[in-house]
PASEBA-1860 file (N, C-alpha, C; in nm, 3 decimals):
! residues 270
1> XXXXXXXX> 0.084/-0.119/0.000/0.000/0.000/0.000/0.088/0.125/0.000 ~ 0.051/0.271/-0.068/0.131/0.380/-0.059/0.033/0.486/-0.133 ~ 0.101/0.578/-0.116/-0.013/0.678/-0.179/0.091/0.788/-0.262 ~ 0.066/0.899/-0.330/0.117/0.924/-0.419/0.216/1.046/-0.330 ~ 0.216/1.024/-0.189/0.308/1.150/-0.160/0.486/1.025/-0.081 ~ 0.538/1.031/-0.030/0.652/0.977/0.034/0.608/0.884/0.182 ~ 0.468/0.905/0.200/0.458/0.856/0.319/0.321/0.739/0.258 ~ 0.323/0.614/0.349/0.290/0.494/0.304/0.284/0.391/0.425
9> XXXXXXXX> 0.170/0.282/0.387/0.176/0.227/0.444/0.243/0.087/0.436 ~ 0.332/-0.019/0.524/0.379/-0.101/0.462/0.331/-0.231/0.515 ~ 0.286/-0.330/0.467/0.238/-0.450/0.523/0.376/-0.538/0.476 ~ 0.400/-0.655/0.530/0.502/-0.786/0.581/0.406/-0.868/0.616 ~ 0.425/-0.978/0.577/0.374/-1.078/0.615/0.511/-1.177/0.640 ~ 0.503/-1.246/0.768/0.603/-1.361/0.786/0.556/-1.484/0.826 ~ 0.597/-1.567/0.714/0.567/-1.720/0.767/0.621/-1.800/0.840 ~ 0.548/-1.844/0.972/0.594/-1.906/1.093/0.558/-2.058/1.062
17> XXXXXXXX> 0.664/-2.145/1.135/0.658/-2.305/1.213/0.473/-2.314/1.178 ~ 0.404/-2.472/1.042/0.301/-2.492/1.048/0.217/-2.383/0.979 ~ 0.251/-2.324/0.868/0.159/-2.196/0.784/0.118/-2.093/0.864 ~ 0.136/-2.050/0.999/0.088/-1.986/1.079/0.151/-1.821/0.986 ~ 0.077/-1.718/1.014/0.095/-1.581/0.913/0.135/-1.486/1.022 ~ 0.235/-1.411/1.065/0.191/-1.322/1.155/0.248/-1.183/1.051 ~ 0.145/-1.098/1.062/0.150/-0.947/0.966/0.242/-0.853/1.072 ~ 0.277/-0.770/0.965/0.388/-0.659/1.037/0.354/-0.553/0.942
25> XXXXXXXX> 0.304/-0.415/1.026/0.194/-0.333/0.943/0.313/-0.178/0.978 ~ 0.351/-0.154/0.901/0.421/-0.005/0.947/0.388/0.136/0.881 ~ 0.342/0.243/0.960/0.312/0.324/0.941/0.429/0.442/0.878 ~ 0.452/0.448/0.766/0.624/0.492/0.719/0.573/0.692/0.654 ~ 0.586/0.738/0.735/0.578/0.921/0.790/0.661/0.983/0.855 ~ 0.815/0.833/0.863/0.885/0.922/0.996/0.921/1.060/0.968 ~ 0.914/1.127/0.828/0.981/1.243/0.859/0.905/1.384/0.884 ~ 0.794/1.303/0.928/0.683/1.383/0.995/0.616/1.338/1.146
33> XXXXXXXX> 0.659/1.211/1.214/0.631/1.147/1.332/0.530/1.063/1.261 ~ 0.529/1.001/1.158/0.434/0.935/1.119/0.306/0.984/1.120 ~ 0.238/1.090/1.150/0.129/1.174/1.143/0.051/1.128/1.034 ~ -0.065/1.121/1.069/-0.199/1.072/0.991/-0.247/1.137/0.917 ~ -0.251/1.190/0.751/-0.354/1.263/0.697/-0.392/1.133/0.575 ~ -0.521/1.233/0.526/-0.609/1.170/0.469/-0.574/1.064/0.379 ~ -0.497/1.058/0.279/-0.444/0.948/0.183/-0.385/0.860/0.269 ~ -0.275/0.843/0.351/-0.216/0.765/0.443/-0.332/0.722/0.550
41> XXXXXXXX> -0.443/0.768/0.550/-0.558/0.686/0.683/-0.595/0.607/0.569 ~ -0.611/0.650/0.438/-0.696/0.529/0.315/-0.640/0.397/0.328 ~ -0.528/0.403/0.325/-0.422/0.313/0.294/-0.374/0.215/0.415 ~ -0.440/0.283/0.509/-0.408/0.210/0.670/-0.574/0.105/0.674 ~ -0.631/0.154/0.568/-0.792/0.097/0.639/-0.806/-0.050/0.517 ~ -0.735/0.075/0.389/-0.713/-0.094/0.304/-0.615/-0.189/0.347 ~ -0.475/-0.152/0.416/-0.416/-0.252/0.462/-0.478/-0.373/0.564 ~ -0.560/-0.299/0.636/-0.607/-0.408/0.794/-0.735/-0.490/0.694
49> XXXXXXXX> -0.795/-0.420/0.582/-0.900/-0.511/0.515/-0.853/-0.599/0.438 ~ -0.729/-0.590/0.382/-0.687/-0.722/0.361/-0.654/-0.823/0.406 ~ -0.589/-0.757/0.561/-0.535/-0.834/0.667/-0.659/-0.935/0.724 ~ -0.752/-0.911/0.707/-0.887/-0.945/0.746/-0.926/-1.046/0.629 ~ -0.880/-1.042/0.541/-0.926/-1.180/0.461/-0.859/-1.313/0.476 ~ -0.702/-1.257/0.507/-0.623/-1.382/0.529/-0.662/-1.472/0.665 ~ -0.719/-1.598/0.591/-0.755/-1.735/0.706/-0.616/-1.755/0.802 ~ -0.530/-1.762/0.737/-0.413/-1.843/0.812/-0.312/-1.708/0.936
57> XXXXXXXX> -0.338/-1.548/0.928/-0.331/-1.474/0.999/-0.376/-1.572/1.098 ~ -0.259/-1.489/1.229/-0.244/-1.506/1.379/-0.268/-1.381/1.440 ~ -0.167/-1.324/1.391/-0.119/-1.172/1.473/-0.068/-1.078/1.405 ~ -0.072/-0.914/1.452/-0.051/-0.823/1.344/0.052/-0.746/1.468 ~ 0.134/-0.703/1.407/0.205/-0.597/1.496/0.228/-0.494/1.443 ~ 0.184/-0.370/1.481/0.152/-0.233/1.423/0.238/-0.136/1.507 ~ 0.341/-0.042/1.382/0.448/0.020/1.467/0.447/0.107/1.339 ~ 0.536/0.235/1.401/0.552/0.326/1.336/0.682/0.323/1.282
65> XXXXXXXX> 0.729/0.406/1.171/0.886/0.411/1.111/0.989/0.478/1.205 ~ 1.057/0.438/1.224/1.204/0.517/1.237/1.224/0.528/1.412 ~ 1.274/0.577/1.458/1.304/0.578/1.611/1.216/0.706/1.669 ~ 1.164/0.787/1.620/1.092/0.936/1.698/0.901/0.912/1.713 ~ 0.863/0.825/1.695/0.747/0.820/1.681/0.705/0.685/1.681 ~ 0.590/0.656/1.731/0.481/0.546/1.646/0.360/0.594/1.562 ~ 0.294/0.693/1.653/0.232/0.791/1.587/0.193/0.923/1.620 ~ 0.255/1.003/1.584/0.226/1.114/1.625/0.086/1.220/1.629
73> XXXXXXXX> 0.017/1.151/1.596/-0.118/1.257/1.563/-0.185/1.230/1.429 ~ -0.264/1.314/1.415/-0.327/1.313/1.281/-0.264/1.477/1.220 ~ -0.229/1.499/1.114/-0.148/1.622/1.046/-0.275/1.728/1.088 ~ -0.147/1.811/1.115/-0.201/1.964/1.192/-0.232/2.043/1.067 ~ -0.133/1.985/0.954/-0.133/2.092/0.860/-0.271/2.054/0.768 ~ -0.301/1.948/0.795/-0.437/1.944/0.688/-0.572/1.950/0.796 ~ -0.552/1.935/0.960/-0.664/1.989/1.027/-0.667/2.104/1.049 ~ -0.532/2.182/1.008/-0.591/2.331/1.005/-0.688/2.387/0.892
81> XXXXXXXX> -0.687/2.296/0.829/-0.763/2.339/0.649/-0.954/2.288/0.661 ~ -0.940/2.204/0.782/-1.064/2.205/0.828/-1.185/2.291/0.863 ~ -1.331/2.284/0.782/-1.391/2.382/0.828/-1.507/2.311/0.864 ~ -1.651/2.360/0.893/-1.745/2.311/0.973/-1.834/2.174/0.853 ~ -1.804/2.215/0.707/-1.856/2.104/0.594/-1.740/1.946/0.580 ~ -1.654/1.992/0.647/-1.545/1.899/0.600/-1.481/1.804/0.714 ~ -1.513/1.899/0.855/-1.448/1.853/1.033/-1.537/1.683/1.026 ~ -1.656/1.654/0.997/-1.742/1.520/1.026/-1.644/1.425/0.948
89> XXXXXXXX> -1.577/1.453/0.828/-1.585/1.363/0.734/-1.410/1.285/0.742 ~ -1.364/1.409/0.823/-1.206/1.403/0.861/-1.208/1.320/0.957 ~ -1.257/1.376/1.095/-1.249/1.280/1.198/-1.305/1.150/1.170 ~ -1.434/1.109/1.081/-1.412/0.998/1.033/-1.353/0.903/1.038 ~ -1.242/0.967/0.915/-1.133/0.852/0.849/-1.065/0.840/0.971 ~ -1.051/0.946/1.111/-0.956/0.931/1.198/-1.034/0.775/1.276 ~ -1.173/0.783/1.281/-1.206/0.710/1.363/-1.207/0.553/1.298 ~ -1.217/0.530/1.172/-1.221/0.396/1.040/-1.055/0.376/1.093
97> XXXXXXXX> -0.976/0.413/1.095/-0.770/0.416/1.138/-0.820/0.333/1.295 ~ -0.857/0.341/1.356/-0.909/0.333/1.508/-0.990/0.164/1.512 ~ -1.101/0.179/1.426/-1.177/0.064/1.407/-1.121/-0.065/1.381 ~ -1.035/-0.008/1.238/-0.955/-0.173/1.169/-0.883/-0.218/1.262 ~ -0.819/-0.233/1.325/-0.742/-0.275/1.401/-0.872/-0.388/1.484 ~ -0.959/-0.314/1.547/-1.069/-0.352/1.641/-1.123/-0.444/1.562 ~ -1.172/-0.429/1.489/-1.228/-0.527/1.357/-1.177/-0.647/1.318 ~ -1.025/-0.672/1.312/-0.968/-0.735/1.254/-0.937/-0.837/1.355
105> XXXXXXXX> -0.995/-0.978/1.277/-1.034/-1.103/1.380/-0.948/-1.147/1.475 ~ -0.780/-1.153/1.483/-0.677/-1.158/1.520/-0.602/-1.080/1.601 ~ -0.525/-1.079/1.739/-0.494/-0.972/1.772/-0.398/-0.908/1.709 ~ -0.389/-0.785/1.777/-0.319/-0.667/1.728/-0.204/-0.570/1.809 ~ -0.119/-0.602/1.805/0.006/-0.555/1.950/0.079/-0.433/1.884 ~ 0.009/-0.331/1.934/0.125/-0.228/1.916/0.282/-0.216/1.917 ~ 0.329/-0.221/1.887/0.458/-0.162/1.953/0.502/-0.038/1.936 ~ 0.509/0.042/2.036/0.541/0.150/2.038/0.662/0.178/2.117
113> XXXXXXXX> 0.747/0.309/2.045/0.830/0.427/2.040/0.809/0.481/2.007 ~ 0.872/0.599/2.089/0.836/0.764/2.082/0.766/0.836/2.099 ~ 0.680/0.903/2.028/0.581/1.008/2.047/0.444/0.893/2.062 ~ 0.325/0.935/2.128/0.216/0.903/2.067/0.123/0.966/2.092 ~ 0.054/1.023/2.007/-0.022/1.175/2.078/-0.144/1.177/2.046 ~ -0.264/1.229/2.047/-0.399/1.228/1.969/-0.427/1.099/1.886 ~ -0.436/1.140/1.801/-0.477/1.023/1.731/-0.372/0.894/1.719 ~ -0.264/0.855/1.736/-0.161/0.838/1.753/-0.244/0.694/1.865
121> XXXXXXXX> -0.265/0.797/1.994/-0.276/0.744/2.098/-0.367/0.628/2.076 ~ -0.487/0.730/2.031/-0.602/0.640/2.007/-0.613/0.511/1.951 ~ -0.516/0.516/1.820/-0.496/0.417/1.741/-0.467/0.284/1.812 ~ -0.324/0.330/1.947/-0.289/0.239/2.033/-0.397/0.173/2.117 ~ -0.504/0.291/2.163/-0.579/0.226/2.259/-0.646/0.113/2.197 ~ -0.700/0.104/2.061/-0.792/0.034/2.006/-0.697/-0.054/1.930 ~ -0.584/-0.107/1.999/-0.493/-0.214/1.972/-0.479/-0.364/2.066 ~ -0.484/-0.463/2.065/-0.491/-0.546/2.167/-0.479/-0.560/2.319
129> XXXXXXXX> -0.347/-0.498/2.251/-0.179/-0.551/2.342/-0.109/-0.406/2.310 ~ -0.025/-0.361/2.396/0.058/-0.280/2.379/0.186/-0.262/2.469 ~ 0.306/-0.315/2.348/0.441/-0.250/2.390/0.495/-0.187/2.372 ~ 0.553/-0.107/2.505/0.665/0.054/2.483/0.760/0.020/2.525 ~ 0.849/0.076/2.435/0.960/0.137/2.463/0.999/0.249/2.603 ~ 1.084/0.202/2.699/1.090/0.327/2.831/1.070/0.463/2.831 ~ 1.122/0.506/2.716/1.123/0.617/2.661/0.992/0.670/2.594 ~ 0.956/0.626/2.548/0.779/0.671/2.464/0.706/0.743/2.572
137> XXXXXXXX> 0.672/0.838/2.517/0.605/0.956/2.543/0.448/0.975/2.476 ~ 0.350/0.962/2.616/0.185/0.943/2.551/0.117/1.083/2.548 ~ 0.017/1.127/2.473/-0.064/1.257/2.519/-0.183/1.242/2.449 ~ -0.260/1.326/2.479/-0.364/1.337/2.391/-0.403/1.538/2.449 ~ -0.330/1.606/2.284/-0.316/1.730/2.344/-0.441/1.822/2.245 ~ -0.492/1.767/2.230/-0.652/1.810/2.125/-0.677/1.967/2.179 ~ -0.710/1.954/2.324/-0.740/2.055/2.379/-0.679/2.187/2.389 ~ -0.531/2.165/2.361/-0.462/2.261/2.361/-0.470/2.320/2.186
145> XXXXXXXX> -0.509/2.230/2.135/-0.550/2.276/1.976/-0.694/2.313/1.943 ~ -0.781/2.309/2.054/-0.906/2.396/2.051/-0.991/2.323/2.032 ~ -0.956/2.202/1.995/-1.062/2.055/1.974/-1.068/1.922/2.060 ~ -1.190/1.907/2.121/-1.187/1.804/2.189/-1.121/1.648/2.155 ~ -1.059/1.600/2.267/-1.032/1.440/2.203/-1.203/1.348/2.183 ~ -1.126/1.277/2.094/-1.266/1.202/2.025/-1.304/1.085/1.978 ~ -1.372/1.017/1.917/-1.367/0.838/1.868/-1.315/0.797/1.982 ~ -1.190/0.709/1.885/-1.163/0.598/2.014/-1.067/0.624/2.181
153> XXXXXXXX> -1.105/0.769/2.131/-1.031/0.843/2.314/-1.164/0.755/2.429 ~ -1.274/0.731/2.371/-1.355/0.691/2.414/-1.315/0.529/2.529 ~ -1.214/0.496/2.443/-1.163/0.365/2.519/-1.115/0.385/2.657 ~ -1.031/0.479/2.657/-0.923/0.530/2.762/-1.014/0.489/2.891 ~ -1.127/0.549/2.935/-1.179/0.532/3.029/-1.179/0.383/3.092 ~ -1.232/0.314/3.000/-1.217/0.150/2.997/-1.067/0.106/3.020 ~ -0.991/0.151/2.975/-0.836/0.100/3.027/-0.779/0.177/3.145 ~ -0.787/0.304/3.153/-0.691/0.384/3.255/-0.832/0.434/3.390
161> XXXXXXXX> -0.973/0.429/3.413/-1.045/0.470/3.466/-1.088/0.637/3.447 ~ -1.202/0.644/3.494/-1.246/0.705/3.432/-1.180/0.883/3.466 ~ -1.130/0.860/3.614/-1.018/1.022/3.664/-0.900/1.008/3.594 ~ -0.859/0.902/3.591/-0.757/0.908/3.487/-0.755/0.966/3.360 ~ -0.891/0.929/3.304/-0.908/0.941/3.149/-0.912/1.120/3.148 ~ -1.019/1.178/3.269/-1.020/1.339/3.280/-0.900/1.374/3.244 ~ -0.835/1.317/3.337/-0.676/1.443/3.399/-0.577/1.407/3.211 ~ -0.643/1.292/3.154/-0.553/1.311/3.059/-0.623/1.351/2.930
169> XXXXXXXX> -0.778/1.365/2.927/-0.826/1.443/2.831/-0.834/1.561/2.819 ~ -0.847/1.623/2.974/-0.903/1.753/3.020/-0.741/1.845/3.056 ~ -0.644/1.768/3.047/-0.500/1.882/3.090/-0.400/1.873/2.949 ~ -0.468/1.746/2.899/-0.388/1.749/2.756/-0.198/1.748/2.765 ~ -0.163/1.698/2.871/-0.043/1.682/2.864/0.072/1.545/2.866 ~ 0.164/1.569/2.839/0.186/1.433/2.802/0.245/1.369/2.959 ~ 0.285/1.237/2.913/0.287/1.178/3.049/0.386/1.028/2.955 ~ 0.502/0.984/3.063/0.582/0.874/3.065/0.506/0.706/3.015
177> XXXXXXXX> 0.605/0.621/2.954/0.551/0.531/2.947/0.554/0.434/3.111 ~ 0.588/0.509/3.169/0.637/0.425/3.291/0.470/0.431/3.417 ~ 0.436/0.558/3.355/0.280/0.622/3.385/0.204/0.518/3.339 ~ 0.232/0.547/3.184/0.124/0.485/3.102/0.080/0.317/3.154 ~ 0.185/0.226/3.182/0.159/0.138/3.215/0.095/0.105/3.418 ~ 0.147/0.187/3.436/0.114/0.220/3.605/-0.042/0.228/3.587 ~ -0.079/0.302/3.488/-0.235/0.368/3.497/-0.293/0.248/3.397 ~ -0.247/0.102/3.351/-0.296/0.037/3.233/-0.329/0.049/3.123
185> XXXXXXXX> -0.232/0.165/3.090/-0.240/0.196/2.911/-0.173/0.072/2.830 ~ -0.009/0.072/2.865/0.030/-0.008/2.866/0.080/-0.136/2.881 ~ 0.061/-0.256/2.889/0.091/-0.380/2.901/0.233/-0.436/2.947 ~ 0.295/-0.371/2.885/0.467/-0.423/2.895/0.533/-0.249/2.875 ~ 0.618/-0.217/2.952/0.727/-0.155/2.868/0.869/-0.230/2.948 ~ 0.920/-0.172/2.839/1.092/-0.194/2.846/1.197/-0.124/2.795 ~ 1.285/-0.140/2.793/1.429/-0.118/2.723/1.394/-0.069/2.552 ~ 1.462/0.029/2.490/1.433/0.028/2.363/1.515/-0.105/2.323
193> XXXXXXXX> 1.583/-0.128/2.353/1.714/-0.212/2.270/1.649/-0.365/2.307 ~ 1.485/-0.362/2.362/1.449/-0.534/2.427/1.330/-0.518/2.333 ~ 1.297/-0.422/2.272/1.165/-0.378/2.270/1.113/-0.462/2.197 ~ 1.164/-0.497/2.041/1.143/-0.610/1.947/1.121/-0.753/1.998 ~ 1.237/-0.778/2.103/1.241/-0.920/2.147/1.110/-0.948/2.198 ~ 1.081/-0.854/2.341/0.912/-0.865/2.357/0.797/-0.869/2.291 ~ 0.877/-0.798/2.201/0.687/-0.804/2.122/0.702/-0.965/2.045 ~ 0.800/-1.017/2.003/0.803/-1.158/1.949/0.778/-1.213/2.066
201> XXXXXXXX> 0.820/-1.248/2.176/0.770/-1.281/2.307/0.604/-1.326/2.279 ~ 0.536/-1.164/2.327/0.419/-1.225/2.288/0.356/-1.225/2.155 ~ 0.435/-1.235/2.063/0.375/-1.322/1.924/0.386/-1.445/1.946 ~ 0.499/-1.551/2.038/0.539/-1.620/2.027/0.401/-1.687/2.153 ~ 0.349/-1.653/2.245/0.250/-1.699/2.288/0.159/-1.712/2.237 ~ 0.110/-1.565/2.175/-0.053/-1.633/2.035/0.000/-1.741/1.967 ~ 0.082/-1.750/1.932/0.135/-1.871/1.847/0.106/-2.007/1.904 ~ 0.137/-2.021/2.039/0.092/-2.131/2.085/-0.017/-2.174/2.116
209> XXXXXXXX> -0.135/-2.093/2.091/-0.271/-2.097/2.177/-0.338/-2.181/2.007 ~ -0.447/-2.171/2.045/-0.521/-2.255/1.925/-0.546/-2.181/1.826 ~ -0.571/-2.137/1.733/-0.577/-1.997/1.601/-0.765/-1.989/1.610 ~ -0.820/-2.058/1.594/-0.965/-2.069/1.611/-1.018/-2.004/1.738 ~ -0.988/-2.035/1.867/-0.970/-2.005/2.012/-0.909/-1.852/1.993 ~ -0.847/-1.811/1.915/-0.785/-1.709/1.999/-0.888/-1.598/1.895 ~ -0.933/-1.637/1.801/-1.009/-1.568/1.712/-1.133/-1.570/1.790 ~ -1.210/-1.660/1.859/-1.349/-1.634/1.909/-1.304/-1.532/2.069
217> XXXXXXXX> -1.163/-1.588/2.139/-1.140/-1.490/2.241/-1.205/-1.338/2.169 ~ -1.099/-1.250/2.105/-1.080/-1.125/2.072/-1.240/-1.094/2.009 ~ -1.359/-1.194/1.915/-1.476/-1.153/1.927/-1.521/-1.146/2.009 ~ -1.499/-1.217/2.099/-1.596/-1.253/2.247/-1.554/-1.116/2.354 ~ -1.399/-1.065/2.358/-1.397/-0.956/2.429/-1.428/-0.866/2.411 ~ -1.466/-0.840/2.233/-1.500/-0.754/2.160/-1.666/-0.712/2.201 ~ -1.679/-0.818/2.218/-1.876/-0.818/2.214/-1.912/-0.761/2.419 ~ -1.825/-0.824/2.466/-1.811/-0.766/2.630/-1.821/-0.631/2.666
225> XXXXXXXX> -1.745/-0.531/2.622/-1.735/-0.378/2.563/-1.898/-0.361/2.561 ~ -1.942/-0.413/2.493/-2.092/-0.345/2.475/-2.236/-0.412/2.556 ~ -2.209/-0.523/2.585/-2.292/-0.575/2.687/-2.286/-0.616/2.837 ~ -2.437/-0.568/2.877/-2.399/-0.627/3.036/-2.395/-0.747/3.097 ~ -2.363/-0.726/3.196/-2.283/-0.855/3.259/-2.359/-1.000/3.261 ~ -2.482/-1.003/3.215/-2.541/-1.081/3.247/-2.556/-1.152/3.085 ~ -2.540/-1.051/2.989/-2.559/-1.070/2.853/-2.439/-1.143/2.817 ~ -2.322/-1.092/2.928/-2.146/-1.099/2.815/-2.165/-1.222/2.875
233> XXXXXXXX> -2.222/-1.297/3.009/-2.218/-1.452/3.036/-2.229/-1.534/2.965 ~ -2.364/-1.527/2.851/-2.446/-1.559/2.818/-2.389/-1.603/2.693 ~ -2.338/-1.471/2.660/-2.250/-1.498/2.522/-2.139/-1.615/2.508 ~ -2.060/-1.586/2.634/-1.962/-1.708/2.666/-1.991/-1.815/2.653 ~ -2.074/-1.867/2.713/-2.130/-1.965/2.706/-2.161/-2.046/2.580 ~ -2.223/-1.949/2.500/-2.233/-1.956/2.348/-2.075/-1.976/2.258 ~ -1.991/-1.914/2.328/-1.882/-1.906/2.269/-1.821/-1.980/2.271 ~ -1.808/-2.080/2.403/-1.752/-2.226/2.464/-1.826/-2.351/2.359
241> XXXXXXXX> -1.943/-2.341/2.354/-2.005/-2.401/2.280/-1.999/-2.415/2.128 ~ -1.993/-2.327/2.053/-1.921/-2.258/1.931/-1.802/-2.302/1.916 ~ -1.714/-2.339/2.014/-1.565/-2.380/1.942/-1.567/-2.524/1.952 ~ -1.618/-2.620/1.987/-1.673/-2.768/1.967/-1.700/-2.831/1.830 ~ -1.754/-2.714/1.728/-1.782/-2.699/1.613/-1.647/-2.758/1.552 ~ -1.575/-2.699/1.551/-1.393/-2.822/1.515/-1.360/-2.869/1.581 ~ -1.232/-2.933/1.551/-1.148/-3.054/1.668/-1.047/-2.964/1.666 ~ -1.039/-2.844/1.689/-0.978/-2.794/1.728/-0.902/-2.798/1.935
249> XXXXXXXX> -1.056/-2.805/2.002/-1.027/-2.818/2.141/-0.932/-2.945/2.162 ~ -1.058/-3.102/2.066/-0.973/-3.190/2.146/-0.842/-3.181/2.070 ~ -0.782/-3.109/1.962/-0.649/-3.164/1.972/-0.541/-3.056/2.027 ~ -0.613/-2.955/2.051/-0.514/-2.862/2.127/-0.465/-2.971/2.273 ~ -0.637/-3.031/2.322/-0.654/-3.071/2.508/-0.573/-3.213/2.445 ~ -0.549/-3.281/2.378/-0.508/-3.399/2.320/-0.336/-3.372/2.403 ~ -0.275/-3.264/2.280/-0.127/-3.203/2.315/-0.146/-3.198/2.436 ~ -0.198/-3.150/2.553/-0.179/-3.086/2.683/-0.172/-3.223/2.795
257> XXXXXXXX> -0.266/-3.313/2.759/-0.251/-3.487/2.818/-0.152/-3.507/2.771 ~ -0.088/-3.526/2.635/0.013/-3.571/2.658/0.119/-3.528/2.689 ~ 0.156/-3.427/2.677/0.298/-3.300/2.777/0.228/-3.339/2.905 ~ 0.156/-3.401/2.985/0.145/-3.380/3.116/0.216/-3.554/3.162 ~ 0.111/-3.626/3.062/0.139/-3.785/3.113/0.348/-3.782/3.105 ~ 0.381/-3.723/2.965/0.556/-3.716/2.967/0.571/-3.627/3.074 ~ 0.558/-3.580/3.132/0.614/-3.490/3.281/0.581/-3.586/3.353 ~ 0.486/-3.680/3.424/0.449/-3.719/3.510/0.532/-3.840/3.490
265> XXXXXX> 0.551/-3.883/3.372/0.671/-4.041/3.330/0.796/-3.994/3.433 ~ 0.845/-3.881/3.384/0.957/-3.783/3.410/0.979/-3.737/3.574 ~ 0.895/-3.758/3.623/0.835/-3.731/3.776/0.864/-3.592/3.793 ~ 0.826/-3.477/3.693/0.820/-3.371/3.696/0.679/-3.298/3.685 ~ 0.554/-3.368/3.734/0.445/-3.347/3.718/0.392/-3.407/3.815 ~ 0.277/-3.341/3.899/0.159/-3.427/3.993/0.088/-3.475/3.873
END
């Protein structure tokens, strides 16, 4: 995918042990912080819709170019060109950048460095999993640009609570990844120089889980978000039931008897 200016989006696909697919999606703007305008959000929404056709996809890991950014925002210079016929149709595409990710049956692990700011942020929130770098720097500074945060800022509350979400919608300033994960933005941070290894880390766990299973998980948490507690049971239930449909369980539970009976041969197992 690319669009007709220098900045582009790049999809990778790598084939793992058993046809397993895991995508590597990069947002390539570094010489702007990777910043979001309109042709480059097109190109981010056709990338994850393709990503969405492939059966044999596991996992996507979504990162920005170069060392100063993952994402810096959505471009200042084309939301300044914004007027009251055109503001619905912009934030939009900001919020479709936000969705695919959410959409897309498989999880989705950020990895982040550097900046991640407004829309940037958002993108992250409405990402699985997310790893930083020690150094990465979060904000969501809308307010200081005269416009409220919006779409999927909507998540924040759900991950960081809801005073949290104030003090970081309502002061618009940025704040440490060392925060970010303290307050449950983040999942993991670390070392820049570990940062890669982790995120294969946990690629390397989806990898082991069942591909069917981990696809009804991420619908099933997906569908939780919007129903109450008595509904998201209900669903489960349905969902437990639903994966019986293949032999997928018994031969995942097949593998797990037998790694237990060889430990227990081994007298390394009750």
């Amino acid at each position: 995918m690319s669009t007709a200016s220098e900045a582009r989006v790049i999809t990778r696909i790598e084939e793992r042990d058993g046809g397993a697919r895991v995508g590597y999606v990069t947002i390539d703007n570094a010489r702007r912080l990777n910043t979001l305008n309109s042709p480059l959000m097109a190109d981010f929404v056709a990338a994850f819709d393709e990503l969405a056709r492939d059966q044999a996809l596991r996992c996507v890991v979504l990162t920005g170019a170069g060392d100063r950014a993952f994402i810096g925002g959505a471009d200042i210079d084309e939301m300044a060109t914004v007027d009251p016929t055109t503001a619905k149709g912009f934030i939009t595409r900001v919020h479709r950048c936000c969705h695919a990710p959410r959409e897309l049956p498989v999880p989705v692990i950020a990895r982040i460095h550097g900046f991640v700011l407004g829309a940037g942020l958002e993108v992250a929130a409405s990402c699985d999993l997310r790893v930083a770098s020690e150094t990465s720097l979060f904000g969501m500074p809308e307010v200081k640009l005269g416009v409220p945060s919006v779409v999927e800022a909507a998540l924040l509350p759900m991950l960081v609570g809801w005073g949290r979400a104030r003090e970081i919608l309502l002061l618009g300033e940025t704040f440490s990844a060392a925060e970010a994960t303290a307050w449950g933005l983040v999942e993991r941070v670390v070392a820049a120089a570990e940062l890669d290894a982790e995120v294969e880390r946990m690629v390397g766990s989806i990898l082991t889980a069942g591909p069917q299973a981990v696809r009804q998980q991420k619908k099933l948490i997906r569908a939780w978000e919007d129903l109450p507690l008595r509904a998201a049971v209900s669903a489960g239930i349905d969902a437990f039931a639903a994966s019986f449909a293949t032999d997928e369980p018994r031969r995942e539970m097949a593998k797990f008897l037998a790694a237990r009976a060889a430990r227990r041969t081994r007298g390394t197992a009750p």
